[in-house]
Structures are given as C-alpha cells and as structure tokens.
Backbone bond lengths (Angstrom), bond angles and torsions (degrees), N, CA, C in turn:
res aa  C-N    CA-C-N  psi(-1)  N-CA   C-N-CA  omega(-1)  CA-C   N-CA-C  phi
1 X - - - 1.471 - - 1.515 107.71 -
2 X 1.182 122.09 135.69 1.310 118.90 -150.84 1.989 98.80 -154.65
3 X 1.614 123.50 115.86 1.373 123.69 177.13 1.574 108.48 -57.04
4 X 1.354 97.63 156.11 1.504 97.16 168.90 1.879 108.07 -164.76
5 X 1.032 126.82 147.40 1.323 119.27 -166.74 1.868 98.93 -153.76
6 X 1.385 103.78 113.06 1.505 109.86 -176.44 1.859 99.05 -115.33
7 X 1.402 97.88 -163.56 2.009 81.48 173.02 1.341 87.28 -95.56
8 X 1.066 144.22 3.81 1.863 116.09 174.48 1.433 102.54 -54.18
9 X 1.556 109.86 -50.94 1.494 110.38 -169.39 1.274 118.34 -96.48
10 X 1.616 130.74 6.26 1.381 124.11 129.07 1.570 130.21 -54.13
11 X 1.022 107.60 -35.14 1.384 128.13 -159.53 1.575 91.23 -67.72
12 X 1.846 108.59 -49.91 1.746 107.96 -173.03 1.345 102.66 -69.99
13 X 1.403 119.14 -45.98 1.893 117.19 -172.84 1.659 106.17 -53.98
14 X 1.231 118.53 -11.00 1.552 113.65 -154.40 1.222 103.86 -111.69
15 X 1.560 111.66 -28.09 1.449 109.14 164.55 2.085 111.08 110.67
16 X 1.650 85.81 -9.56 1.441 108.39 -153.80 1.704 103.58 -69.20
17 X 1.850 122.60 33.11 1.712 104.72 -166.23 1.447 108.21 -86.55
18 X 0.978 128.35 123.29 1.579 116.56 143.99 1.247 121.67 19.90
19 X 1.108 132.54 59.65 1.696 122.43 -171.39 1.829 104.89 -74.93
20 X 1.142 120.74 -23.00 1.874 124.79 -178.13 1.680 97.21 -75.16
21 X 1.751 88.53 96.79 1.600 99.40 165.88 1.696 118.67 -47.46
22 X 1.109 99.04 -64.26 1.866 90.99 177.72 1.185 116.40 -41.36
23 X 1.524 128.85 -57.96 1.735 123.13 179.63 1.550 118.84 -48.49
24 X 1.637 103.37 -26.90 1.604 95.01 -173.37 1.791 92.54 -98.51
25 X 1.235 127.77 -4.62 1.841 119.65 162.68 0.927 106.48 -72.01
26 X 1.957 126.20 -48.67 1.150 106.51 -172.83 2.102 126.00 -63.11
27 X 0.931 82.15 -41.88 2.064 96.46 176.27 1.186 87.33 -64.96
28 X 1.579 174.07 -48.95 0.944 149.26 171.49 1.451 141.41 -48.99
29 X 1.644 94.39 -41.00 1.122 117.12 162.92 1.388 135.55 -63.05
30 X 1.426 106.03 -27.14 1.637 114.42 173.57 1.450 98.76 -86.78
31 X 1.417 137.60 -26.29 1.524 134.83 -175.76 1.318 102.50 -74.52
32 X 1.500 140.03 -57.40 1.027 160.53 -173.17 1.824 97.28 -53.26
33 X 0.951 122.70 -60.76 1.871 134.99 158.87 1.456 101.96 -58.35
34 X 1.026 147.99 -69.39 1.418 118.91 -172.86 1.288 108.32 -67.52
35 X 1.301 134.99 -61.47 1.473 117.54 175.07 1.107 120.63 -20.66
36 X 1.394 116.21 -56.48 1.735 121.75 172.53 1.381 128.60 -49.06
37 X 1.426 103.95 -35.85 2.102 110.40 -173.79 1.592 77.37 -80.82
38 X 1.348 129.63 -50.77 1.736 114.48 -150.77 1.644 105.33 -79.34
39 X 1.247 110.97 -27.35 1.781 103.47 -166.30 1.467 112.32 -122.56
40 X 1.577 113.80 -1.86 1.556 111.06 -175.06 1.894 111.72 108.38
41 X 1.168 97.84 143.02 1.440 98.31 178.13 1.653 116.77 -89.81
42 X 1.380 113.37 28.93 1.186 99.11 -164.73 2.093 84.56 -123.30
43 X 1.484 105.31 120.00 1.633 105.63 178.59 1.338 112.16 -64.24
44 X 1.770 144.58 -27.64 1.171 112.00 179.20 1.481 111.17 -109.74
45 X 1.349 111.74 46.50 1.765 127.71 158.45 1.917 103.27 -121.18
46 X 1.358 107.94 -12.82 1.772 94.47 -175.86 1.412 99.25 -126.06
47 X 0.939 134.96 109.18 1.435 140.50 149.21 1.398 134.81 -21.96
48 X 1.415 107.85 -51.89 1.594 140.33 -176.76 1.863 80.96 -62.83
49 X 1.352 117.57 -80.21 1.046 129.77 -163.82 1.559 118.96 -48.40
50 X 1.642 114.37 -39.88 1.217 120.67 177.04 1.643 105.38 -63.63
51 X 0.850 121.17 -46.43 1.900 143.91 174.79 1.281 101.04 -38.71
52 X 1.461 117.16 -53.03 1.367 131.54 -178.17 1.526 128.23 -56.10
53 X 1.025 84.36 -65.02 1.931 112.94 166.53 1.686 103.27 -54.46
54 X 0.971 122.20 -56.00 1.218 134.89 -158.98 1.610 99.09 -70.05
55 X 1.566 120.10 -61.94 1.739 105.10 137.53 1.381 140.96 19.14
56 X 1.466 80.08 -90.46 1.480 109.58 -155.82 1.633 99.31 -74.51
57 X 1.772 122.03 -38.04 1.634 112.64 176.89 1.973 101.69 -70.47
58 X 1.154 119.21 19.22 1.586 99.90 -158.48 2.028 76.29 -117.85
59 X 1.398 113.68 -12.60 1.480 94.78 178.10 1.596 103.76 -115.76
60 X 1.415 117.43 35.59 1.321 129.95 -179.24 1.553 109.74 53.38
61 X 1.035 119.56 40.97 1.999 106.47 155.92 1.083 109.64 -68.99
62 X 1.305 102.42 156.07 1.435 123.34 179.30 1.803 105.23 -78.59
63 X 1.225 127.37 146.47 1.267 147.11 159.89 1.151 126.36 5.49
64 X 1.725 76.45 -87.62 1.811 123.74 161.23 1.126 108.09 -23.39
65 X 1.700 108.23 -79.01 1.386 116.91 -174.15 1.280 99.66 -47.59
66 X 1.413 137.71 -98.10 1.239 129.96 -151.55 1.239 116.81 -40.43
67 X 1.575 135.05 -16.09 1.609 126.52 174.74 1.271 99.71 -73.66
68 X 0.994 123.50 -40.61 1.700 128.45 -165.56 1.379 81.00 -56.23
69 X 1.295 123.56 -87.54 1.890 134.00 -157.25 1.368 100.68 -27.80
70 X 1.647 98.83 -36.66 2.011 93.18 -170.30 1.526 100.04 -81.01
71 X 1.123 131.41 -50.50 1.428 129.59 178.79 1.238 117.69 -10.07
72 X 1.342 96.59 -65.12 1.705 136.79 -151.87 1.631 104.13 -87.22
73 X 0.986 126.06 -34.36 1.240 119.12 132.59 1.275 158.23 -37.01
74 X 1.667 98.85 -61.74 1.147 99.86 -179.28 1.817 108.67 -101.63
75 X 1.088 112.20 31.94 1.572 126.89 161.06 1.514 110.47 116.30
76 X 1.544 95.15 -6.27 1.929 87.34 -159.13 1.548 103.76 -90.18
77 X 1.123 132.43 14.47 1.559 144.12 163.88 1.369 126.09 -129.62
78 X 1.376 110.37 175.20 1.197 124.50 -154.82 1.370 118.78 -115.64
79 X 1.539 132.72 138.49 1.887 110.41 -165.17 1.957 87.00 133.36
80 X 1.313 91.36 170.98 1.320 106.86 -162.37 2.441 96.86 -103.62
81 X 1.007 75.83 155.25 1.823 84.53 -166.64 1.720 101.11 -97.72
82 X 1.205 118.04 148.66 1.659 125.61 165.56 0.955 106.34 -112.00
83 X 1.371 91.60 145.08 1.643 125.15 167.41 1.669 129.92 -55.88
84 X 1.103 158.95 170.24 1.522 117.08 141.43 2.174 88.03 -113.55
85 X 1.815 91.29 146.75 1.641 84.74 -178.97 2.308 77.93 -127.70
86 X 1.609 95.87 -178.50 1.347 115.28 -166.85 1.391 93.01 -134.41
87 X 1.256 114.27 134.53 1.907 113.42 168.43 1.602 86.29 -139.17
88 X 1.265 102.07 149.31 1.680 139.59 -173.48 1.800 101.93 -111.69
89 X 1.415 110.54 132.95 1.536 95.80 153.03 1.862 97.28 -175.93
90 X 0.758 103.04 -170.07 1.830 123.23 -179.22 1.652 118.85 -76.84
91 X 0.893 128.44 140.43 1.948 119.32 157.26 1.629 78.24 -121.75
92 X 1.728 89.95 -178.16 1.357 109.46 -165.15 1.587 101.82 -83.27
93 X 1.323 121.44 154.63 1.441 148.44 -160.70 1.625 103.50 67.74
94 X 0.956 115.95 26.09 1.537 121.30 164.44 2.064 103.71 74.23
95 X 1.400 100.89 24.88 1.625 121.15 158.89 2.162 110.60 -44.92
96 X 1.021 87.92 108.04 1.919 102.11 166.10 1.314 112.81 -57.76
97 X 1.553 141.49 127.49 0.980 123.86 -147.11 2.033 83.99 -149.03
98 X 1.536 127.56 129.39 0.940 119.77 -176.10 1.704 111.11 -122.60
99 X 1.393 132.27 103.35 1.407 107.50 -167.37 1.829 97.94 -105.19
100 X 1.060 129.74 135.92 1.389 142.12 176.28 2.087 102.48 -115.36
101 X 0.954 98.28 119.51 1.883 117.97 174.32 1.375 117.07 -160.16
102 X 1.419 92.16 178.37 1.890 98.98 -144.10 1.985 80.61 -129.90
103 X 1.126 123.04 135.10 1.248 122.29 -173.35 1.409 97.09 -161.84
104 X 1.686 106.52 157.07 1.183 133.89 -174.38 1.449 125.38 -122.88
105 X 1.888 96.33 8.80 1.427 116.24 -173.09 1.385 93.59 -167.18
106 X 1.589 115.17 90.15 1.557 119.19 155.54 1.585 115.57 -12.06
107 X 1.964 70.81 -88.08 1.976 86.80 -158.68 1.475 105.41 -45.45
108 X 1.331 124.06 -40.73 1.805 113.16 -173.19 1.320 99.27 -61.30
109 X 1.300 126.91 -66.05 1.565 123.35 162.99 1.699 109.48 -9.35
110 X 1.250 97.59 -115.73 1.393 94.25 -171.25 1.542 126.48 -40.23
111 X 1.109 138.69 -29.46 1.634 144.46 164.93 1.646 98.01 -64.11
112 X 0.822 129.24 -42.88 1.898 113.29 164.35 1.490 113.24 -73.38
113 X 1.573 138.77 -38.84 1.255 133.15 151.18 1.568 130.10 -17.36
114 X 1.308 84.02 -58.65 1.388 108.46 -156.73 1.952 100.21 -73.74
115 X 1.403 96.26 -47.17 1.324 115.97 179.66 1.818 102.27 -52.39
116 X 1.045 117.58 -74.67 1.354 115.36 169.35 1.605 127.42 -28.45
117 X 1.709 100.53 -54.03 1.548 93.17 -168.71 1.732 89.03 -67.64
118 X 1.066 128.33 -47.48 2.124 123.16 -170.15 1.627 105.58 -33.41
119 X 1.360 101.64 -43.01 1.820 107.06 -162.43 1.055 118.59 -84.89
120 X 1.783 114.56 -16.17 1.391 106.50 174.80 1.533 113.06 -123.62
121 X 1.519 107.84 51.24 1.473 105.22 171.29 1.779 116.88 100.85
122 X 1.480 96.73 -11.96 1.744 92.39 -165.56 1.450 108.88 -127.53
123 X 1.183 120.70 -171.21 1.660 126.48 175.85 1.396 109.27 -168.11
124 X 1.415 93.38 135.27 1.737 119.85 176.96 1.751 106.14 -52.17
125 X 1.017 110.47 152.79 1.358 142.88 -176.78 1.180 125.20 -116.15
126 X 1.341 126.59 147.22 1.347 138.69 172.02 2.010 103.08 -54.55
127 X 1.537 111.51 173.59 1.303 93.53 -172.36 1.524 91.29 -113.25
128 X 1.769 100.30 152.01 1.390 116.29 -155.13 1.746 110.40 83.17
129 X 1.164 115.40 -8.59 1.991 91.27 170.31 0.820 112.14 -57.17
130 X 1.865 145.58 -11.61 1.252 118.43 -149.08 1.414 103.33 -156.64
131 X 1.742 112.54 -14.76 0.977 124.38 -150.73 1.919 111.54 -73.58
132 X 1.866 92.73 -36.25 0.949 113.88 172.99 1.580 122.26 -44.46
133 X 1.385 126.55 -22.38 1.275 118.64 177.42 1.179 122.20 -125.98
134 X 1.401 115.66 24.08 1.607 123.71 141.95 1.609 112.19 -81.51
135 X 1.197 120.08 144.51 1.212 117.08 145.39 1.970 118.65 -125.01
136 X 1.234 107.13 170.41 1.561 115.94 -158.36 1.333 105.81 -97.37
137 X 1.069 136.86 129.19 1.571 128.62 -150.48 1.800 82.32 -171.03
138 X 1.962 96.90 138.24 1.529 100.61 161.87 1.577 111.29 -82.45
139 X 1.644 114.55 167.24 1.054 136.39 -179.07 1.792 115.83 -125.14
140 X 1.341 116.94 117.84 1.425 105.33 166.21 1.591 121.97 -112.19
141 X 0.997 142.60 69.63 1.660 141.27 -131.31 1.576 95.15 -101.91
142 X 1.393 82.54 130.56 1.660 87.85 179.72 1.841 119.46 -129.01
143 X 1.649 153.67 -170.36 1.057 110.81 -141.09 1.747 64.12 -179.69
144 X 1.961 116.21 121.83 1.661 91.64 152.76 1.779 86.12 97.62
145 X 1.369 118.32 1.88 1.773 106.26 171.35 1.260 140.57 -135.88
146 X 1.178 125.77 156.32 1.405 117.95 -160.23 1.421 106.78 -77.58
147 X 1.433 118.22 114.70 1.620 130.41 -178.95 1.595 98.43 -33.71
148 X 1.304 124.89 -89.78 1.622 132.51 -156.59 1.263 100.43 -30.47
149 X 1.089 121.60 -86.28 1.286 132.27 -174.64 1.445 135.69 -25.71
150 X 1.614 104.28 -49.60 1.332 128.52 136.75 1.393 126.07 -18.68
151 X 1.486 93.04 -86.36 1.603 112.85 -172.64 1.812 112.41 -45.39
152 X 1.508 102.55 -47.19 1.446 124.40 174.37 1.777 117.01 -41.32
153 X 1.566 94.56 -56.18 1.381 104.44 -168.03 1.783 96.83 -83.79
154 X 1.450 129.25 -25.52 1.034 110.52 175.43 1.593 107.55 -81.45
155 X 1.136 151.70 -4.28 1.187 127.67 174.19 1.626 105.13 -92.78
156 X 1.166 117.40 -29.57 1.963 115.11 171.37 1.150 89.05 -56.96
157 X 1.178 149.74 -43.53 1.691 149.10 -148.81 1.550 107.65 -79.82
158 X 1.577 101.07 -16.75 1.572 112.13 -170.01 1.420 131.70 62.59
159 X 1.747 100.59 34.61 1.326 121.97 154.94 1.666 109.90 -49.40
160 X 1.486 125.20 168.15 1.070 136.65 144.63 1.543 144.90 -88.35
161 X 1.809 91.16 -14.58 1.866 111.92 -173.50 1.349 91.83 -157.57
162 X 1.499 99.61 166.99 1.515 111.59 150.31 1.896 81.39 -133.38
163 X 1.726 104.27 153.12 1.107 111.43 167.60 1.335 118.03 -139.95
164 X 1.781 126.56 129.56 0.940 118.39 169.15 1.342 144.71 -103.42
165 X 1.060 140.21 -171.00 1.353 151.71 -164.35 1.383 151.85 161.30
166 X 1.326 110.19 63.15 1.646 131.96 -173.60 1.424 100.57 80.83
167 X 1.337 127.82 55.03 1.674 136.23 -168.24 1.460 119.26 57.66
168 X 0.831 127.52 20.89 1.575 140.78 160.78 1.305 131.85 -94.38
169 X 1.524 111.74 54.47 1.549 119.47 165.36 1.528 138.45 -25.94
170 X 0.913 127.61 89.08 1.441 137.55 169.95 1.668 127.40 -73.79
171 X 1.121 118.54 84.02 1.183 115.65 175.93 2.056 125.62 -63.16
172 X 1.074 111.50 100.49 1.775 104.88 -167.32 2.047 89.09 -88.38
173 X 1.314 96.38 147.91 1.185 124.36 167.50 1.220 135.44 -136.35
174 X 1.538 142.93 172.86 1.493 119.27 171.45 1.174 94.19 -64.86
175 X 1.522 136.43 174.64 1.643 124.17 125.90 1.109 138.52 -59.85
176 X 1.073 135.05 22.35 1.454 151.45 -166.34 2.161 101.24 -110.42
177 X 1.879 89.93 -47.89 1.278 94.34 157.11 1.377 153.80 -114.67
178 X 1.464 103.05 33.12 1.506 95.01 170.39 1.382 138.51 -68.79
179 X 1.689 101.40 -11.91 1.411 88.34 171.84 1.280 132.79 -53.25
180 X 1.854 86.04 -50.83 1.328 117.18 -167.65 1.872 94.07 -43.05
181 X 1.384 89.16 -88.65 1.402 91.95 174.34 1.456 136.86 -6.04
182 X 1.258 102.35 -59.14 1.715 110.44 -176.73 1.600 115.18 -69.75
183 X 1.532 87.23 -17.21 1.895 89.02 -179.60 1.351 84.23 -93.20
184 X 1.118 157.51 -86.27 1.258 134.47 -143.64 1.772 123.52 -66.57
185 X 1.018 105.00 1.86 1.534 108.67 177.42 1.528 92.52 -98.95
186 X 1.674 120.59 -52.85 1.715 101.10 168.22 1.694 121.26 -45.48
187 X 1.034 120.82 -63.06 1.178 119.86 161.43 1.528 131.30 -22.11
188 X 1.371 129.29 -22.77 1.036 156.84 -130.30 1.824 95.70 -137.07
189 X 1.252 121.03 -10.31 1.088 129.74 -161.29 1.650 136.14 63.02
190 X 1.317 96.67 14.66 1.781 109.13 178.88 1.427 107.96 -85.68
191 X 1.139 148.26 155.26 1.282 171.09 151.55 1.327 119.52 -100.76
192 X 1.503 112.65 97.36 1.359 120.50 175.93 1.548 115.92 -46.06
193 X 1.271 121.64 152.23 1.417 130.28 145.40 1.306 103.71 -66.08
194 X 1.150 117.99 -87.48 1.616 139.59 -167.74 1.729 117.13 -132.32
195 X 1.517 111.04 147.86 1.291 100.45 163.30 1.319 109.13 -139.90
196 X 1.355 110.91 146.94 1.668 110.95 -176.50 1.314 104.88 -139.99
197 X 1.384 126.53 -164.62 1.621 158.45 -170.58 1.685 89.48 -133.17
198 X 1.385 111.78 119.25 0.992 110.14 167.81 2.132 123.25 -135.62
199 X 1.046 100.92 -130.61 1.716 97.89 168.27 1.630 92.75 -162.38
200 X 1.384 99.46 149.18 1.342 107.08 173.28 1.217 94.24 -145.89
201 X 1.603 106.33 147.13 1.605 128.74 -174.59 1.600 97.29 -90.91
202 X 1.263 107.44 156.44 1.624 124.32 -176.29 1.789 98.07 -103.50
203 X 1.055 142.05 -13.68 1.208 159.40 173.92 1.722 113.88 -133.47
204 X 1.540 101.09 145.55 1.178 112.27 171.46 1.554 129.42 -118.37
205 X 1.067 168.08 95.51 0.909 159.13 178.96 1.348 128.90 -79.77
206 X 1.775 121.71 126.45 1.409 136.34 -126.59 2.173 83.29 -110.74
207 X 1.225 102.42 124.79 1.377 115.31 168.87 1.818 111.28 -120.81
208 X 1.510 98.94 140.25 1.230 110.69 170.07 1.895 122.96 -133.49
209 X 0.985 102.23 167.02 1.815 97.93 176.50 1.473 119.27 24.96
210 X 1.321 154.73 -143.44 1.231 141.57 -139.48 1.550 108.36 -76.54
211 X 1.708 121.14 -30.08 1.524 113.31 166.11 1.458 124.07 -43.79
212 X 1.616 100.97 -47.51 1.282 110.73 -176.69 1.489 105.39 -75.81
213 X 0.993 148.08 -52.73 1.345 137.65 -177.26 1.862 109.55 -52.80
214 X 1.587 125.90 -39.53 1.012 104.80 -179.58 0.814 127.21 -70.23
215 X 1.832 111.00 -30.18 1.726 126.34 -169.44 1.459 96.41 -50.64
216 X 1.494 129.77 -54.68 1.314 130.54 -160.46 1.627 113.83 -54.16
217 X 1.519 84.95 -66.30 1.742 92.07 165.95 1.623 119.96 -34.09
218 X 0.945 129.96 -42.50 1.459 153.06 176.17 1.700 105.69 -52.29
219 X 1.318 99.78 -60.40 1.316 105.56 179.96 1.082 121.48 -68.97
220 X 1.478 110.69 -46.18 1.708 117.81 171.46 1.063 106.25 -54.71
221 X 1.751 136.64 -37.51 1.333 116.50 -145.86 1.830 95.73 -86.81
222 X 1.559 114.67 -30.34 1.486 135.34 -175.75 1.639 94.31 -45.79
223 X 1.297 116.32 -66.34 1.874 141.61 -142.08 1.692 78.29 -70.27
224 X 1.355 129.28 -50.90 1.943 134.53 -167.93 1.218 101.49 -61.66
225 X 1.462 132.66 -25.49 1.623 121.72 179.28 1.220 103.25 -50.77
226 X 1.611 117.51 152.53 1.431 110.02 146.54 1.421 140.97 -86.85
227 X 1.255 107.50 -8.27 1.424 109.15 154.08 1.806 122.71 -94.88
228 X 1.074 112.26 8.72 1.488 119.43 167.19 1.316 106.78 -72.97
229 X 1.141 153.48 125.64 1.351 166.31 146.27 1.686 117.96 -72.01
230 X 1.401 110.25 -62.00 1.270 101.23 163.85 1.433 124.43 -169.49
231 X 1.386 144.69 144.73 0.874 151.03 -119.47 1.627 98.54 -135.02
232 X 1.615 125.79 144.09 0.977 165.54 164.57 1.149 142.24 -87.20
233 X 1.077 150.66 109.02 1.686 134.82 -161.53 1.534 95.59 -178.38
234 X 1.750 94.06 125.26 1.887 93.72 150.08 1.044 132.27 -104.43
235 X 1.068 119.49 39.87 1.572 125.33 169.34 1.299 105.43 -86.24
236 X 1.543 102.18 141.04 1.926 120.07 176.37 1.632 99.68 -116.81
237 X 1.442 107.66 160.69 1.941 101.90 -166.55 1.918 71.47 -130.58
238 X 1.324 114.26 178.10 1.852 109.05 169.67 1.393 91.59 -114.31
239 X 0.945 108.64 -179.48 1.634 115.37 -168.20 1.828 116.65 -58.86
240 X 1.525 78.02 -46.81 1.662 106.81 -173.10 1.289 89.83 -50.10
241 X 1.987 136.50 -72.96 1.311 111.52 -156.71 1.412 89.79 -84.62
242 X 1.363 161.25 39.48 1.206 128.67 127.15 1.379 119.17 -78.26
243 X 0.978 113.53 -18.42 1.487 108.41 160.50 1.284 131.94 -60.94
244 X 1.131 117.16 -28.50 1.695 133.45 170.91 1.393 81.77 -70.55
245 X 1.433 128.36 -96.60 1.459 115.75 -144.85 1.606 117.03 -55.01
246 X 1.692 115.09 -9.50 1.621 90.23 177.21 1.361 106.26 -95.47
C-alpha cells in the first residue's frame, strides 16, 4: 500500500469539480462520440466507449442523450466529429503539465491552451517535454472500504497497486487490464466508485504558498476549456497548504 496524490485527488480535497452540468455533458459527449467513430458503437466490443457511458450514467444523462452521442459517432448522426490532440507545457516550479482534448478546431484549441498556461504562471512546450514521464495506467477508485481485503483481492485480480488517500482506494492496473481487474474485484464484493484510463507521473513535484496557489488556478482554468477533456499534473500540495487554499 503505497500514498500517492496527483490533482485528480487535489481537485476532490479542494472541492474544485465542475459543478455546470452542461460543460461536464458536453466533454462527455464528444468522448462518448469519439470512442464510437474510433472503436464501434457497440459498449461490450469497445472499452473506451463502455468507460464512457459508464461516466456519463454516474452524472445522470439521460439515455437519449447518450444514444444520440453513440449514433453520431458511430456514423448514424449528423454534426461535425473531434479529433483527440495532446499539448505538453510547464506550471510554475517547473510542474509537468499534460492537457489531452477532443476538438473540432485546432487553432482555437491550442490559442486558448496556450493562453491559459501564459496567465497562470506556466508555458507550453514542445511535444514530448513532459510526456515522457507520465505513464498510462488503469484506475479503479473506490470510497467506504476495508484496505486488507481490498488490497488482497486486488493483487489476485492482477492489479499492480492499491493506492491510498484519506480512505480513497485506488486500484492502479496496466490498461490492458482494467477490465479484468474491475470484474474480479466486483466479484470480490467491492463496488467501484469509478473506473478510468488515466496517466500517472513517475515523479512528483512538492508546491507550496504562491506556486501552489497558481499551479491550481492553472489547472482549473485548463480542466474549464471546452475542448479540454482532461488534465495532468505532478504537482502534490500537503494537506496543510490545501487547507489554506480551500
């Protein structure tokens, strides 16, 4: 069992989610549609897509909506298709910064990117500055369970970690296996929170007082695009200054 603290789980201690239902339908909705043009509209042949869906019922969309997203994806609708692009760049104390989004207009894309990282302390990067020390690893995070037991059944399950954090279990896996995984830890009698495809940094970098306050800002302002999907960062804050900033 091993700590670990990325901004996913600043982001929850801080209070900082997305509360504007439409912004988080719309970013769903374009994931839920590209999954579909790239892997098929059918959820138990695409993974990406099942992941998606699976999402999208956990922030209450309607049905409807999500058939449409698959439609429209996978050819049977009408509307313009996204890309997915990757931008690299800096936050302040020399923080790795990874933004992944789905866009239908580069240049506006990146000219709002770019705009963001300038204003809050940081700057975009060539591609590969940073990329190199994330790697892509599944996540099964769970909330409400008894570690041992856990930890136990996720390594028979052929997890790679369990990770904690103020009772917030994180199961890491390759991505190759989270299914596997997630079915045998259900099986097992656990009940996921959530499961995703994510990135995890091999290094962390420790922020305090005004670094740490901008980095956040930075991140928040990245995660508010609407073509931002999702955001990256190894910066860790300690409890203490997250307590100042919330």
């Amino acid at each position: 069992m091993s700590g670990h603290s990325k901004w996913a789980t600043i982001r929850r201690k801080k209070g900082a989610i997305d509360a504007k239902r439409g912004k988080i339908f719309t970013k769903l909705i374009r994931e839920i549609s590209t999954a579909a043009r790239l892997g098929g509209g059918t959820v138990d042949g695409n993974p990406r897509l099942r992941l998606a869906v699976e999402k999208a019922r956990a922030e209450n969309m309607p049905k409807d909506t999500i058939q449409r997203a698959i439609l429209k994806g996978a050819g049977g609708g009408e509307g313009s298709s996204f890309e997915e692009v990757l931008y690299e760049g800096y936050g302040p104390g020399g923080v790795a910064v990874l933004v992944e989004g789905l866009t239908d207009n580069r240049a506006r894309t990146v000219s709002e990117v770019r705009h963001c990282f300038s204003k809050h302390g940081g700057n975009m990067g060539t591609q590969g500055c940073v990329s190199h020390l994330f790697e892509k690893k599944g996540n099964v995070v769970f909330e409400g369970v008894d570690a041992d037991p856990l930890m136990e059944a996720a390594l028979e399950g052929g997890a790679d970690d369990v990770l904690e954090d103020e009772g917030v279990f994180t199961v890491v896996t390759h991505p190759n296996h989270l299914e596997s995984v997630r079915a045998a830890l259900e099986k097992a009698g656990f009940v996921p929170k959530s499961a995703e495809i994510t990135k995890h940094a091999a290094t962390q970098v420790s922020l305090a007082g005004d670094a740490a306050v901008t980095m956040v800002k930075l991140a928040e302002a990245l995660e508010d695009l609407d073509d931002v999907q999702t955001v990256h960062a190894n910066f860790d804050i300690s409890a203490e200054e997250l307590a100042k900033l919330a």
